[in-house]
Structures are given as structure tokens and as C-alpha cells.
C-alpha positions in Angstrom: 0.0 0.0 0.0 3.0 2.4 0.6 3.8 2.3 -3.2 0.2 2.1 -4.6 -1.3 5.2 -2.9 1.0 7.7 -3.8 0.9 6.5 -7.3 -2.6 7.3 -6.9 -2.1 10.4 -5.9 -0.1 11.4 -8.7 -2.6 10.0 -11.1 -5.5 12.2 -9.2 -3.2 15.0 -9.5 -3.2 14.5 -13.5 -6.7 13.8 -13.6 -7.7 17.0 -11.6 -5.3 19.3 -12.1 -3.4 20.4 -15.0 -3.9 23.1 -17.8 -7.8 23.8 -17.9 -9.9 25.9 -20.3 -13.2 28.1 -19.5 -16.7 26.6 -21.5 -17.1 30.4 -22.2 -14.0 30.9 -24.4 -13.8 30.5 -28.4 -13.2 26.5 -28.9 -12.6 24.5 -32.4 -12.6 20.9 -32.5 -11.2 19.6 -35.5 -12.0 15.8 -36.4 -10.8 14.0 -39.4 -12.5 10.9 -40.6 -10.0 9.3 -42.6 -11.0 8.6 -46.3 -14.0 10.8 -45.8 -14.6 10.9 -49.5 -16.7 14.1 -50.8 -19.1 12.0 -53.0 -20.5 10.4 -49.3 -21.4 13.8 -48.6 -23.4 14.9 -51.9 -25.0 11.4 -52.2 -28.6 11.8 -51.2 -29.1 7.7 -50.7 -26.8 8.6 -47.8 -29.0 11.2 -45.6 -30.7 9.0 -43.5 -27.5 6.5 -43.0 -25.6 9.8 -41.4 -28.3 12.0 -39.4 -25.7 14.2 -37.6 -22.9 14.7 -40.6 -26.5 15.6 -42.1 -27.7 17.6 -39.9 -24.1 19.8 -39.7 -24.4 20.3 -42.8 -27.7 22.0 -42.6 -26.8 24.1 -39.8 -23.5 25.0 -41.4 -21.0 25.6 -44.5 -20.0 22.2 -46.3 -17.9 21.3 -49.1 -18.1 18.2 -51.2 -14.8 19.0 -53.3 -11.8 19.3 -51.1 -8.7 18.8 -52.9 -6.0 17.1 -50.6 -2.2 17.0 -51.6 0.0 14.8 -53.1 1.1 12.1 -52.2 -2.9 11.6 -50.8 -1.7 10.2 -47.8 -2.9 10.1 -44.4 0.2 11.9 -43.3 1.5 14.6 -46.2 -2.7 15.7 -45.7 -3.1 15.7 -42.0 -0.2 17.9 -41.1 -1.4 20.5 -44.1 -4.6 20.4 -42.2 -2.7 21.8 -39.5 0.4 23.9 -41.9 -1.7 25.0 -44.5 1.0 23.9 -46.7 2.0 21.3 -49.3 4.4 18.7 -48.6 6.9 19.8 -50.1 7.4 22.5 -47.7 6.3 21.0 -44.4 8.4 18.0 -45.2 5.9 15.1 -44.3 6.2 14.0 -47.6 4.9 10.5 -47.3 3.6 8.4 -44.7 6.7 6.5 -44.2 10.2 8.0 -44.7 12.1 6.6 -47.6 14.6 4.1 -45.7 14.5 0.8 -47.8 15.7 -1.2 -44.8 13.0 -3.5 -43.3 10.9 -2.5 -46.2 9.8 1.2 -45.1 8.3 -0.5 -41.9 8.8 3.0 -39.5 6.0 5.9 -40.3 6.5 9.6 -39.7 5.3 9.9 -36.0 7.2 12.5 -34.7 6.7 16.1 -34.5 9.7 17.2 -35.1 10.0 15.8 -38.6 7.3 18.7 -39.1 9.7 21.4 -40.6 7.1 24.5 -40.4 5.1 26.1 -37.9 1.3 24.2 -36.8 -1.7 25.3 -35.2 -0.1 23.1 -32.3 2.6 25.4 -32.1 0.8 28.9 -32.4 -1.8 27.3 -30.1 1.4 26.9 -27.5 2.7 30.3 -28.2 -0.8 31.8 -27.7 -1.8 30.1 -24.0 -4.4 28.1 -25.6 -5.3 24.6 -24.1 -4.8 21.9 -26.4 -6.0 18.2 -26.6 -5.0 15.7 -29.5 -6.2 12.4 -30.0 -4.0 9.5 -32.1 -3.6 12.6 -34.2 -0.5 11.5 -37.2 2.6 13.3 -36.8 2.4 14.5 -33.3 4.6 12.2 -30.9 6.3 14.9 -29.3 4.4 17.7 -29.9 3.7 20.7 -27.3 -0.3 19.5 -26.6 -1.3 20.2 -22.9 -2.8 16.2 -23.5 -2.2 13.9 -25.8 -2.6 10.2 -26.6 -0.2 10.6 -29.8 -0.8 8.3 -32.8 2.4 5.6 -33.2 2.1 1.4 -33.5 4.7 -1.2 -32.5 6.2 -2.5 -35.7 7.6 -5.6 -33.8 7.4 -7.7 -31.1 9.6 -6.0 -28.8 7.0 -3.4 -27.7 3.1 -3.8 -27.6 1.6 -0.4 -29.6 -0.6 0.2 -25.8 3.0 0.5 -23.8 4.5 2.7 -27.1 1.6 5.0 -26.4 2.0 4.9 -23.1 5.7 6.1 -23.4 4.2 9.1 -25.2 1.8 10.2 -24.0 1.4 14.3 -22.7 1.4 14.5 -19.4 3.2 11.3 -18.3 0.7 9.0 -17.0 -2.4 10.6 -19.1 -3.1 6.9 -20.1 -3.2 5.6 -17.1 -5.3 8.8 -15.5 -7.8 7.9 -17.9 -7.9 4.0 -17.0 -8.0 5.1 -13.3 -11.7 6.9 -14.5 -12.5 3.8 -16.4 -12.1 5.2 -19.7 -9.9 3.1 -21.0 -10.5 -0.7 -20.7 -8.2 -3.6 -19.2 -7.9 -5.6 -22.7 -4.5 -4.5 -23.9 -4.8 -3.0 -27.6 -7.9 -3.3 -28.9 -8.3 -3.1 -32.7 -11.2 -2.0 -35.2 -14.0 -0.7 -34.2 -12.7 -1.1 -30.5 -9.6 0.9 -31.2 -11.9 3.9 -32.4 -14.6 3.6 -29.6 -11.0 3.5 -27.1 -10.0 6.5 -28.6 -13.4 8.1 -28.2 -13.8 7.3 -24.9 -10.5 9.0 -24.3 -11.6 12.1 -26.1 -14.7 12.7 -24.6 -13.4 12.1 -21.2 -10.8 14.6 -21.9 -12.4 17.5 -23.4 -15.1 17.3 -20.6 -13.0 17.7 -18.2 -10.1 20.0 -19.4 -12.1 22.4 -21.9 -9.8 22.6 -24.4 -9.2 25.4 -27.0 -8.2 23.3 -29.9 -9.2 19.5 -30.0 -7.4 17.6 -32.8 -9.2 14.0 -33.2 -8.4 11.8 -35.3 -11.2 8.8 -36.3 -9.4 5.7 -38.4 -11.3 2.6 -39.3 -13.0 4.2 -42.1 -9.9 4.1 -43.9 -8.9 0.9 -42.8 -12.0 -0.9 -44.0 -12.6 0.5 -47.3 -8.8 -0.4 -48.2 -9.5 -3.8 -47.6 -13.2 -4.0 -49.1 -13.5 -0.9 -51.1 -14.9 2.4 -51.0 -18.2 1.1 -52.4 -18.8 -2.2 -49.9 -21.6 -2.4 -47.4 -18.4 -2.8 -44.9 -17.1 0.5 -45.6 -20.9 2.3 -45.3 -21.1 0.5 -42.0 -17.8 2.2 -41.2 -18.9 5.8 -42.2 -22.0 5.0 -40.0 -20.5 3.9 -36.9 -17.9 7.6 -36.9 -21.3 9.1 -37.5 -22.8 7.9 -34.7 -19.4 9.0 -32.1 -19.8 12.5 -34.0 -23.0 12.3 -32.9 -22.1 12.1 -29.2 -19.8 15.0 -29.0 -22.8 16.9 -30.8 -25.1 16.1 -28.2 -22.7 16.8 -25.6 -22.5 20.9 -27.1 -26.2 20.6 -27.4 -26.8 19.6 -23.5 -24.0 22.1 -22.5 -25.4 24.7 -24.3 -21.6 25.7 -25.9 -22.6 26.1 -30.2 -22.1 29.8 -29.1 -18.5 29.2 -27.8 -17.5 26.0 -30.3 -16.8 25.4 -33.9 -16.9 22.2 -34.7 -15.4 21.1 -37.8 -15.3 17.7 -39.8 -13.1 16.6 -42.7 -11.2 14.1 -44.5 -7.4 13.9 -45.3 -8.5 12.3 -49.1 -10.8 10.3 -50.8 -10.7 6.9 -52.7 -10.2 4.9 -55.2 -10.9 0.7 -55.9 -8.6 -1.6 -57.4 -8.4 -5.3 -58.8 -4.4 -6.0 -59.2 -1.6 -5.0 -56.8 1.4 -4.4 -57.9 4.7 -5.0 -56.0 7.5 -2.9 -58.2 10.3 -4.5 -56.0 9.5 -7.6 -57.3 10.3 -6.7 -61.0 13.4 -5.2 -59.8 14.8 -8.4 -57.9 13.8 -10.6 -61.1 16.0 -8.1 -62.9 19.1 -8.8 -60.2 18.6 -5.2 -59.2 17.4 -5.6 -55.8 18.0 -8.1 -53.3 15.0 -9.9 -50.7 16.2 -11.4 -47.7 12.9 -12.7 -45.8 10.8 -10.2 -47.4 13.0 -7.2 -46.7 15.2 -5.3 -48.7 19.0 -6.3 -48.0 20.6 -4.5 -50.8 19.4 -2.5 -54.1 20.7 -0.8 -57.1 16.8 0.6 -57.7 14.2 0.6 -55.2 10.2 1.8 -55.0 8.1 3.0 -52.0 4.6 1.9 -53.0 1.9 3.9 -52.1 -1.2 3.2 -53.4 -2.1 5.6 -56.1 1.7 6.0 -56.6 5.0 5.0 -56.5 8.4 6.6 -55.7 11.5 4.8 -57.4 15.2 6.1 -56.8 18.6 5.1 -57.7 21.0 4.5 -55.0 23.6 6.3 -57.5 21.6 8.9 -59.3 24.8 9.6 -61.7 24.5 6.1 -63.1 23.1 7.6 -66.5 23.2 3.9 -68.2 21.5 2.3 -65.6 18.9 5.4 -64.9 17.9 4.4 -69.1 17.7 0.5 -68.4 14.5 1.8 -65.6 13.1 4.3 -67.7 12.4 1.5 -70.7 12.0 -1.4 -67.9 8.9 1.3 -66.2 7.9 2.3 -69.4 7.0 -1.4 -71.2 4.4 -1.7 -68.0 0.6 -1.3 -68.2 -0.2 -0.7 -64.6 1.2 2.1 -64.5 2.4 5.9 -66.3 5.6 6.8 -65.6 6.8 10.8 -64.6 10.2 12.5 -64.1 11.1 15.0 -62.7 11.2 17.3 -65.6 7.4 16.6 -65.6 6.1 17.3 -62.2 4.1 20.5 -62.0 3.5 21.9 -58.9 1.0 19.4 -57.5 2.8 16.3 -58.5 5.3 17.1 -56.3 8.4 14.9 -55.0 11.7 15.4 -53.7 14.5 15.9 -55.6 15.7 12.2 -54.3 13.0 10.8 -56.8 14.1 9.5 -59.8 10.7 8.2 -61.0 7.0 8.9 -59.8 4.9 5.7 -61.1 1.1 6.6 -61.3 -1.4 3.9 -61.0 -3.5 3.4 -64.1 -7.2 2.3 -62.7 -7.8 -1.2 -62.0 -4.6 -0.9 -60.2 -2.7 -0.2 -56.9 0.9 -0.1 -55.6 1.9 -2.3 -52.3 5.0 -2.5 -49.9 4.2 -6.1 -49.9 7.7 -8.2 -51.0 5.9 -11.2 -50.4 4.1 -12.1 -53.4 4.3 -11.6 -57.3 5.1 -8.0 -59.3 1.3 -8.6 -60.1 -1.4 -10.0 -58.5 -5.2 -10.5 -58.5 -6.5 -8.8 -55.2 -8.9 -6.2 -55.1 -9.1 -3.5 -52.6 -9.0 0.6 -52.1 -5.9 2.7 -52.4 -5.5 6.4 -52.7 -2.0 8.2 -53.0 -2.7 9.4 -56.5 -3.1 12.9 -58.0 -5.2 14.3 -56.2 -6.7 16.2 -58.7 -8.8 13.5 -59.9 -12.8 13.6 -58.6 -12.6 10.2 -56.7 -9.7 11.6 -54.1 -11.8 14.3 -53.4 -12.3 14.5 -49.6 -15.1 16.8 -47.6 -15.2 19.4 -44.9 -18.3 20.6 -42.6 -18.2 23.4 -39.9 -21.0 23.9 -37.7 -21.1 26.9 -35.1 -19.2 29.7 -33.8 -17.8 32.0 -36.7 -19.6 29.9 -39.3 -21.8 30.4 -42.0 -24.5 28.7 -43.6 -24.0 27.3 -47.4 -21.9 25.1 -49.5 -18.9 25.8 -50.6 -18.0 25.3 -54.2 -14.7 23.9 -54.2 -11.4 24.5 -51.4 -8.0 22.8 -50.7 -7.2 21.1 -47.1 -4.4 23.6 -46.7 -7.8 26.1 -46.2 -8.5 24.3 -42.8 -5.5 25.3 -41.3 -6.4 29.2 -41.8 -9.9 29.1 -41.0 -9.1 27.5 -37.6 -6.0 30.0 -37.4 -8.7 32.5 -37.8 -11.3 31.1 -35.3 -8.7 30.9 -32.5 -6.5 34.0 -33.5 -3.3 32.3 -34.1 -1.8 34.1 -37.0 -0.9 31.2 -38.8 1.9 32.2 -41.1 3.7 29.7 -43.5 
């Protein structure tokens, strides 16, 4: 008893104390549903599936046609959604960094990959209260609490004791479990991992009042990559995030706090369905260019970072002019795919002067990290990663209450949400 009770203590400390907003102050709480795709949103059929993204939308502005960036990545379009720049200048250029070792297994997590100011970081400056929830890029970041979004690639560490190394303040985690908000089971996955995560939020922005809440909701994405945009699995997904916006909704409503909050929702891209995946590192070991040892990457003279919609090939020695010619015409003989340089990237298809080659998936087609089976094979599934131009990667955005109007919104780019929430909260965003 000597040892548990003044950990108990401390963990009443964190649960009581701490940095603490007033209900009366000017709030947003910014939740991304990832692969919110902007034709849910304009599909009548849908209206009665999503009552409260329905009824936002009434109440509020709305767009259907929110162009993300590219790559259209989870990533690269969550931390514009907080820059209100392109990759190419907040540096979170893909979801995973390019290190061909252990076949790109690490993500961006941290923070400080992020190489430009963030509404996290103005919020800091400013004395606002922040709360994020598995929110990408943010292990490490300056949030008053946080359960940061990061998973165990291995065996050595389970992803619930990763999280619980950082989370903001120490022993958030286990505050919350003390409250019964988080559950005894370990790491829960699916739709368990996203009602977890809700739990968490709700607990936390009750309590603490935050000025800026950054939440972000995943199974949607999950789901339709494995079943498509189109399944009944992936409807059943959009439903169920409906139904937990649908809590914090009534939770403003009973609290009387519209006048105080914006809420807004969005997507970080849309989607796009597939019936072949294609493993480029495949073609490039048949070639003797690149060597597997148990389904990593040992050694390469060529190597790809497949990412759905696209591709990203470079040359370990850039200067090798023969060899760069021996890709081009190997790339260029393939159907899945159209090939680009970088003498052909505009300003949207954008990629680091590293890249040799971007590879774009031509439909019926998607790229996969996957060493473990043949340069093509017959599986379907959802990808996005592509241009992001194109009407299927199309993501949404709804804002309901303080500082918002009523209407839709013809067209807008995800770097827009980073300003209008700089705007609601007076941050100054500048980038």
C-alpha cells in the first residue's frame, strides 16, 4: 500500500489538475475521418444512413470537393490540415520516410520531422489549451494532453505501452484508466480501437475544456482499403464515426456551448478501388537489381516506395546515366502504370529531388509495400495516394457553429482548414 497510494495520488493530481480551459472561451474541435470521401457527402441515398454529418451540414457551411495533396496520404494531408501547406514544404512528404531497410516498416510519427510552424505550435505560443487524440505526426508535440498516434512494428513493444511512453502529461493513459475510460484488454483493434479513442476524447475535453481538440477517427480508412470504397463494410464504417460525432454533438447541445465552439469535420483524401496490386520491388529483384532477404530489402541498385495511387523509385547512384535508361524503358514497357520525371512534375505532383521516377497507377490498379508475393497479383481493394486532382480523391469538410456560415462551398484545398481554424482561434498562422 505504501507504493500504490502515492501513485494514486499522482494520477489524481493528472486527472484534476493540470492546464484547464473556460466553457465560455472560443473553442474548435477539428475531427478527421480518414477517407472521408466528398461523393459520401453529396449522395442523397446517404441522408438518412448519417443523421448528424447531415444535420451539420444543414446548420452550417460544407464542401463536397476538397482537394488534398499529393502524395494523398494520411500523413502529407493531415499535417497540411494543421500547416496550410504542401508537402513539399512541411516536409511530411509521405507516410513512411524513404529508408529501404526493413521494407519502409517506420511511419512519420514524430513532430519534429514537421519542418514549419502548426496550429499546435501557435496554439502553445498563444496560452491556448490543447487536446489531440492519435492525431499523425504528433509524438512529441507541445499539446497540454495527448494520446499521440504511433504502432509497434515488432514484437519487442506492444503499440498500448508505445503509447503509453508518449503520451502528454506522463501517466495521461493511465489517468484515464483510473476513471474507467480506457479498458483492461490491452490494444484493442477495429472498431474497439476507435470507440478506445473516443472514450478517451470525450473524457478529456469534458474535463479539461480545451481550446483546440485535434481527433483523429481511423477505421474508415482501414476498412474501405480492404473492401472498397463502395462495400456495405465500408458504409457500415462511415456510420458507426457518424454515430461518435453524434455524441460530441449532443454533448454541445446539452451544454449549451454552439455559441463558444466550432466544430469542424473533414477528410485527409478520398478513394479509389482496385483489382491488381502491384509489387515494383518484385520486378526489380527478377531483374538482379534488388536483393530480398525474408521479405526485406538487404541490398538495391533501384528501389520503390509503394503507395497506393503511386509509387516513388530512386537510384542508390543517381549519376549512373546507363542504368537510370535501363529503368526508364523497364517502367515504361508496364501497363499498370504511367511513368513521370522529374522534368514533368508541376506543382502538384510534387516529389523530392531524391525521386528518380514517380509511377502513377493506371485504374484497376494499386501499388503495395508487400515483398511477399508476385510483381502482379489479383486482389482487389481501395488505395489512394494518387493525383489528387482527380474527382474520386476528393475529400469533404463541414463546420458547424461559432464563426460559421451557412452554405456550401464550391470547391477548397485542405491547406484552407489550417487558416480558418488560425482565424477562429486567432493564431496568426503564417507559412
Amino acid at each position: 500500500m505504501k507504493q500504490i497510494f502515492p501513485i494514486f495520488i499522482i494520477l489524481c493530481f493528472i486527472s484534476c489538475g493540470g492546464p484547464r480551459g473556460n466553457w465560455s472561451d472560443p473553442r474548435v474541435i477539428l475531427i478527421s475521418i480518414d477517407g472521408l470521401r466528398g461523393d459520401i457527402l453529396n449522395n442523397p441515398a446517404y441522408t438518412k444512413d448519417f443523421p448528424n454529418l447531415t444535420r451539420l451540414m444543414a446548420d452550417g457551411e460544407y464542401c463536397t470537393n476538397v482537394q488534398t495533396v499529393f502524395p494523398s496520404l494520411t500523413y502529407p494531408s493531415h499535417t497540411s490540415m494543421i500547416t496550410g501547406v504542401t508537402p513539399a514544404k512541411h516536409g511530411i512528404v509521405n507516410n513512411r520516410p524513404f529508408v529501404p531497410k526493413n521494407n519502409f516498416v517506420d511511419w512519420y510519427w514524430y513532430a519534429d520531422s514537421i519542418e514549419v510552424p502548426t496550429l499546435i505550435t501557435k496554439a502553445a505560443q498563444n496560452g491556448l489549451v490543447t487536446l489531440g487524440v492519435s492525431w499523425p505526426v504528433s509524438v512529441g508535440a507541445k499539446m497540454d494532453w495527448m494520446i499521440p498516434e504511433i504502432k509497434s512494428v515488432n514484437d519487442t513493444i506492444s503499440t498500448i505501452d508505445l503509447v503509453r511512453k508518449h503520451d502528454r502529461p506522463e501517466s495521461f493513459l493511465e489517468s484515464a484508466k483510473v476513471r474507467g475510460a480506457v479498458p483492461e484488454d490491452g490494444n484493442p483493434s477495429g472498431y474497439n480501437r476507435d470507440l478506445l479513442l473516443h472514450e478517451i476524447f470525450m473524457d478529456a475535453f469534458a474535463r479539461k475544456a480545451p481550446h483546440l481538440s485535434l481527433y483523429h477517427m481511423i477505421e474508415t480508412d482501414l476498412i474501405q482499403h480492404a473492401f472498397g470504397k463502395s462495400s456495405n463494410e465500408a458504409k457500415d464504417a462511415f456510420m458507426f464515426m457518424d454515430s461518435l460525432v453524434g455524441n460530441i454533438m449532443a454533448f454541445l447541445d446539452d451544454n449549451k456551448l454552439w455559441e463558444s465552439t466550432t466544430l469542424i469535420i473533414t477528410g485527409d483524401h478520398g478513394f479509389r478501388d482496385f483489382e491488381k496490386q502491384v509489387s515494383l520491388n518484385r520486378l526489380f529483384e527478377k531483374e538482379g537489381w534488388l536483393t530480398l532477404n525474408n521479405g526485406s530489402i538487404s541490398d538495391w541498385k533501384v528501389v520503390c516506395l509503394g503507395s497506393g495511387g503511386s509509387g516513388f523509385v530512386r537510384l542508390k547512384d543517381p549519376t549512373d546515366w546507363e542504368f537510370k535508361k535501363r529503368v526508364r524503358l523497364l517502367l515504361s514497357k508496364q501497363d499498370a502504370f504511367e511513368i513521370l520525371e522529374q522534368r514533368h512534375m508541376n506543382g502538384i505532383l510534387w516529389a523530392s529531388q531524391q525521386t528518380d521516377f514517380v509511377l502513377l497507377a493506371n485504374d484497376g490498379y494499386g501499388f503495395v509495400r508487400s515483398n511477399d508475393q508476385p510483381f502482379i497479383t489479383d486482389k482487389p481493394g481501395g488505395s489512394h495516394g494518387g493525383d489528387p486532382r482527380r474527382k474520386i480523391l476528393k475529400t469533404g469538410y463541414i463546420a458547424t457553429g461559432r464563426g460559421i456560415n451557412k452554405g456550401p462551398i464550391k470547391s477548397m484545398s485542405i491547406t484552407d482548414i489550417a487558416f480558418k481554424v488560425s482565424d477562429l482561434l486567432g493564431l496568426d498562422l503564417k507559412n
